[in-house]
C-alpha positions as CSV (number, residue, x, y, z in Angstrom):
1,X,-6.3,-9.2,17.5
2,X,-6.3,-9.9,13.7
3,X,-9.6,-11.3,12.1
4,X,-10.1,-14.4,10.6
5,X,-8.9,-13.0,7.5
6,X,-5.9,-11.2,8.2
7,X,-2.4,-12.1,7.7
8,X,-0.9,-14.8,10.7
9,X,2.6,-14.0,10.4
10,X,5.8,-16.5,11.4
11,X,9.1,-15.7,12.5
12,X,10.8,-14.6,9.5
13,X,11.7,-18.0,7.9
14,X,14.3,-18.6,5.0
15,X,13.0,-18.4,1.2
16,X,13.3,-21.8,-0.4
17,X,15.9,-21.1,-3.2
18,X,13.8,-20.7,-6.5
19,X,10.9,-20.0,-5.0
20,X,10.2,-16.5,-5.6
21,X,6.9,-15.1,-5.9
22,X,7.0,-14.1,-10.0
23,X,3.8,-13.5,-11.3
24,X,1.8,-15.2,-8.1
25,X,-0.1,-12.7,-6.4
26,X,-3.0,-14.6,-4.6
27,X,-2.2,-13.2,-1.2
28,X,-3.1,-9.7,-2.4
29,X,-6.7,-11.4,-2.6
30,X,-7.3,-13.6,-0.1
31,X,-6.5,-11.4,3.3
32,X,-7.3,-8.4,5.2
33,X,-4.3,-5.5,5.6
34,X,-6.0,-2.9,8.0
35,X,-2.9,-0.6,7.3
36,X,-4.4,0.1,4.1
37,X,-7.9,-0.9,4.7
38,X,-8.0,-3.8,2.0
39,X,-10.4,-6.4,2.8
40,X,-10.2,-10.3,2.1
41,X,-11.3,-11.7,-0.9
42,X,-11.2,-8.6,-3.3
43,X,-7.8,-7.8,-5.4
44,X,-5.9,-4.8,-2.9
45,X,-6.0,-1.8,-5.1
46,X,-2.5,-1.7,-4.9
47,X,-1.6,-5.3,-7.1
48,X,-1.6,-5.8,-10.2
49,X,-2.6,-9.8,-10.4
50,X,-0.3,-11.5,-11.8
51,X,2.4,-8.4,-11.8
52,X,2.6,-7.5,-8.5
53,X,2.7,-5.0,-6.0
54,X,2.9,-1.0,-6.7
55,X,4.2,0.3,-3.3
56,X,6.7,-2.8,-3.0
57,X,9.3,-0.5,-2.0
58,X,6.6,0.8,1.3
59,X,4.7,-1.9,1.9
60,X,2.3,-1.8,5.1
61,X,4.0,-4.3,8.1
62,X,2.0,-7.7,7.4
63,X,2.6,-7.6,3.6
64,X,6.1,-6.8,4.2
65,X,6.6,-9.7,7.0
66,X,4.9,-12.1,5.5
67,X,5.6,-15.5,3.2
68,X,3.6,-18.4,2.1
69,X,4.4,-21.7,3.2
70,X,5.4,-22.8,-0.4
71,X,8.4,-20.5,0.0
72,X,9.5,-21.1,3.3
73,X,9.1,-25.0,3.0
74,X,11.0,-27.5,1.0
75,X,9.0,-30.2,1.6
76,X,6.0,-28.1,-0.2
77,X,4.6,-29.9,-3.3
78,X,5.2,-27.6,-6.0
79,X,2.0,-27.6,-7.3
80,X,0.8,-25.6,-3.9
81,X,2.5,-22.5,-5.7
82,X,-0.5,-19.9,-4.6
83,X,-1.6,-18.7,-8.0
84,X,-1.5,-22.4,-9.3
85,X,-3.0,-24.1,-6.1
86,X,-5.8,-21.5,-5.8
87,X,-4.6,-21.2,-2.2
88,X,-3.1,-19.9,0.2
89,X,-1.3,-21.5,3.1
90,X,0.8,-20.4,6.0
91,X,1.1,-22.2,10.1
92,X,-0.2,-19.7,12.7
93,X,1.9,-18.3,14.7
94,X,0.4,-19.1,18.2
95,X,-1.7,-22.0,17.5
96,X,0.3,-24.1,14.7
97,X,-2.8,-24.8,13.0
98,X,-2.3,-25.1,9.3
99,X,-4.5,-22.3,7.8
100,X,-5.4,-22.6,4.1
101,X,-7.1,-19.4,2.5
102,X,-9.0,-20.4,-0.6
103,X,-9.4,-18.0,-3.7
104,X,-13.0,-17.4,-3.4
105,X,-13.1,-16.9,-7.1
106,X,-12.2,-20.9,-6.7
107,X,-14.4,-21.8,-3.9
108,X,-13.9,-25.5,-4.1
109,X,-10.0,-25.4,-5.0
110,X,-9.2,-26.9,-1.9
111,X,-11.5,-30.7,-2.8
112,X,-9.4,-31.0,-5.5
113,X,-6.5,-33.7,-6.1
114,X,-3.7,-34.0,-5.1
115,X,-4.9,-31.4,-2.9
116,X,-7.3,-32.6,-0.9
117,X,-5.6,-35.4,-0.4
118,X,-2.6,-33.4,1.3
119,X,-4.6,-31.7,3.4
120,X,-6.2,-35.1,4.8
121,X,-3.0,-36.0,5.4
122,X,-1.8,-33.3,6.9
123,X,-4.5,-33.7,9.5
124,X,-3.7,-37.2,10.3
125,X,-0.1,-35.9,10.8
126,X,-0.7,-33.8,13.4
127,X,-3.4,-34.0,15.1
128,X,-2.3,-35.9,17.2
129,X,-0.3,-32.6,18.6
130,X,-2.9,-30.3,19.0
131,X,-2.8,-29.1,15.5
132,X,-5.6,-28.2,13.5
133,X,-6.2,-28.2,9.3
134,X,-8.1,-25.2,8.8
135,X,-9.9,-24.2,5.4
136,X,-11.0,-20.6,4.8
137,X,-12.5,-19.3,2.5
138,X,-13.3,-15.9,3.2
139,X,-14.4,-15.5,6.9
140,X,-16.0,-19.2,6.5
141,X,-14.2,-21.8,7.6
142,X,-14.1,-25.8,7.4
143,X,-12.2,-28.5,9.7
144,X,-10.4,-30.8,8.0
145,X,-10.3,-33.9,10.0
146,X,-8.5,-37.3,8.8
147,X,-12.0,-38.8,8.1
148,X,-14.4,-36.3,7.1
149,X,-14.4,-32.7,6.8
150,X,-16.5,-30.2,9.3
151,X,-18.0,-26.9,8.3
152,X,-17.4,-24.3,11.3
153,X,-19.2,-21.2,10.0
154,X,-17.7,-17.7,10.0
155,X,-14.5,-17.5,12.3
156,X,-13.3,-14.4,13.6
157,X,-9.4,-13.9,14.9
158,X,-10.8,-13.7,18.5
159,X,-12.2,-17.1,18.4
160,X,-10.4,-20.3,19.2
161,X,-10.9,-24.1,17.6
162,X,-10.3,-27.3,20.3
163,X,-11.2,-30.9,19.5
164,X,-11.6,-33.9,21.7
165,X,-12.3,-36.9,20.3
166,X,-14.6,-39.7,22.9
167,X,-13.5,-43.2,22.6
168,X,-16.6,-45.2,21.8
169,X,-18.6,-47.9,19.6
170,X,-17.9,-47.3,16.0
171,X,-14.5,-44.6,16.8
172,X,-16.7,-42.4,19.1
173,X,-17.4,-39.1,18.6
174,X,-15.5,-36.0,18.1
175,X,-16.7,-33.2,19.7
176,X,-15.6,-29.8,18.6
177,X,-15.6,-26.1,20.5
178,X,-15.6,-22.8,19.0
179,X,-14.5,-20.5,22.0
180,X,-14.5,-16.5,22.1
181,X,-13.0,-14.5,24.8
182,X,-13.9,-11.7,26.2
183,X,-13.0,-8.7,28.7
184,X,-15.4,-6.2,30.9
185,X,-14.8,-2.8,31.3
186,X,-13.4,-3.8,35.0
187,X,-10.7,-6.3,33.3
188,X,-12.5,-9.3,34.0
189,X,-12.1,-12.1,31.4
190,X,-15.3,-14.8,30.3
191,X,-15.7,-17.3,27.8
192,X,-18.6,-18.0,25.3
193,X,-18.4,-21.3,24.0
194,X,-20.3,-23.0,21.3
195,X,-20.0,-27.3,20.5
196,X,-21.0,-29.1,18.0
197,X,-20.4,-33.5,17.8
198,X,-19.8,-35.5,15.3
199,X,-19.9,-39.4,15.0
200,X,-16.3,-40.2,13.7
201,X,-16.4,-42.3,10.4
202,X,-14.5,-45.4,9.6
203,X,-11.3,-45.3,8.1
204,X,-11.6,-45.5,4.2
């Protein structure tokens, strides 16, 4: 399984017409590519920022499959172009969860407005589905909920985010588990499972 880092890729998805890459070259930085051993959050050897790619014409499988949200997605604010934004942001494949992959040379590009404020809305969108707002940058990763915003720690690809929310005095709490799975040598399956709750806030 990929790493918290990696490249999620989509179903190939239609490019939004004029929304070509140009000089934006952010996702060269902010992911791992095991094909060619590049790590997040350091420039792949093979980019020139704000050029772009030398191997273009061979590029490993994730670079090759994969497109930003900001392409694929009309509805995109412009100013969430990659190399403008300071981010990154693409919809997992299997979960849905929004997952935004901050420059780290920009660590606080996501608290920003209008961004910020996009991304809290974005959680009270869908949250209500199951879907999650996730902030990265590098391996460590923040919850964006509609009312406040929840540091998770480091998350690795083979760990999984759920949320319930408890109805109670004041909104209740929300109480949040980080789950990794794992397999023994004889193909059984177990779960270690960490939770963490949270008093939910007032609506502003």
């Amino acid at each position: 399984m990929s790493t918290a880092d990696s490249i999620a890729v989509r179903p190939a998805a239609t490019v939004v017409p004029g929304r070509e890459c140009g000089s934006c070259t952010l996702c060269c930085k902010v992911y791992d590519v095991a094909e060619i051993s590049k790590v997040a959050g350091k420039w792949c050897s093979k980019c020139k920022p704000g050029r772009g790619c030398t191997i273009h014409d061979s590029l490993p499988r994730q670079c090759a499959d994969f497109n930003c949200l900001w392409r694929t997605d009309a509805e995109m604010p412009p100013q969430w172009k990659p190399d403008q934004a300071k981010m990154v942001v693409t919809i997992h494949p299997k979960t849905e969860n929004i997952m935004v992959r901050v420059d780290p040379g920009l660590p606080s590009a996501w608290q920003r407005q209008p961004y910020y404020g996009h991304l809290r809305q974005w959680s009270r969108n869908n949250l209500p589905k199951g879907w999650y707002v996730l902030v990265f940058v590098n391996e460590l990763a923040t919850l964006v909920l509609p009312d406040q915003d929840l540091p998770i720690g480091p998350l690795a690809g083979d760990q999984t985010i759920s949320l319930r929310h408890e109805p109670g005095p004041n909104g209740g709490i929300y109480e949040v588990k980080v789950s990794t799975t794992r397999t023994t040598p004889d193909g059984q399956t177990f779960e270690i499972a960490s939770t963490s709750r949270h008093q939910v806030r007032p609506a502003a």
